[in-house]
C-alpha positions in Angstrom: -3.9 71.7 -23.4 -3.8 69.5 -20.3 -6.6 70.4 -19.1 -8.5 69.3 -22.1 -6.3 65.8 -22.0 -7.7 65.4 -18.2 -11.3 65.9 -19.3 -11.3 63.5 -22.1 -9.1 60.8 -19.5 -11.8 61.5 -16.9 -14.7 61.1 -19.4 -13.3 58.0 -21.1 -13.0 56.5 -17.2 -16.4 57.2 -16.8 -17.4 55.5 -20.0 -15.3 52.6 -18.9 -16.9 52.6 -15.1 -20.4 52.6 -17.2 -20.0 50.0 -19.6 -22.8 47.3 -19.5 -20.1 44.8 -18.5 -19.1 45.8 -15.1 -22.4 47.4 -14.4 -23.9 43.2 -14.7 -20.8 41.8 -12.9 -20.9 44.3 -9.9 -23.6 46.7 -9.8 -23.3 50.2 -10.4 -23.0 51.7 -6.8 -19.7 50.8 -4.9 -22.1 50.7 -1.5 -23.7 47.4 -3.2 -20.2 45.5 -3.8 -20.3 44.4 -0.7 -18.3 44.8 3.1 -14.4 44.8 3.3 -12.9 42.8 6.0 -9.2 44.0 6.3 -6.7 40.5 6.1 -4.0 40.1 8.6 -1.3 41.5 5.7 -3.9 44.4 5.5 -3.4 45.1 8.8 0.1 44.2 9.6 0.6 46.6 6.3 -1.0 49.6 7.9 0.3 49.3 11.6 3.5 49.0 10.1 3.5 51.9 7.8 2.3 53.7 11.1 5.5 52.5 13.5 7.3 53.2 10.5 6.6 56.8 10.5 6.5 57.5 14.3 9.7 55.9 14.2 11.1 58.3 11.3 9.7 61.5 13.0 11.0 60.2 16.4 14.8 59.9 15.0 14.2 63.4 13.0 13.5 65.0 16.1 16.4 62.9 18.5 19.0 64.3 15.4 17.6 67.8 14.3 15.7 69.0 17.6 13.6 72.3 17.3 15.6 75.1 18.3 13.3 78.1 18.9 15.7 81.6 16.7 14.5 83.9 20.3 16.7 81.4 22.0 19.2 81.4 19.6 19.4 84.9 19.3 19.8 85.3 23.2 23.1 83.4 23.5 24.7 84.6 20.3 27.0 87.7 21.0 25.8 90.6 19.0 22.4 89.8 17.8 20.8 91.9 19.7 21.5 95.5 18.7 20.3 97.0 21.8 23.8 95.5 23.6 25.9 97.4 21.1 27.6 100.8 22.5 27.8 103.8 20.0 31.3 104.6 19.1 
């Protein structure tokens, strides 16, 4: 059943995209709308999405380091059943 909701949405898009309207005001292609030269918001938005998340991953990995289980398993007494004596 969703599947036949998302082909009628996507069809009726496609009707709307190809309605004599828009294809006067704009042209049809979006290669002949013309260049996009990124603002000074557009930019400080982007590079500060970026510092955000370097700084995110950077306090992940200060607070929850990566702890590899073979070293784990080296310094925990009795994980490794090799060490254990028959009784």
């Amino acid at each position: 059943m969703m599947f036949v909701i998302a082909i009628f949405v996507n069809v009726g898009m496609w009707f709307e995209r190809c309605h004599r309207g828009d294809l006067a005001y704009r042209g049809f292609p979006p290669s002949s709308w013309g260049h996009y030269m990124p603002s000074i918001y557009d930019v400080g938005i982007f590079v500060g999405s970026l510092g955000l998340f370097f700084t995110l991953i950077l306090l992940f990995v200060r607070v929850l380091p990566v702890i590899s289980l073979a070293e784990i398993k080296a310094v925990i007494p009795g994980a490794q059943p090799e060490r254990h004596r028959p009784h």
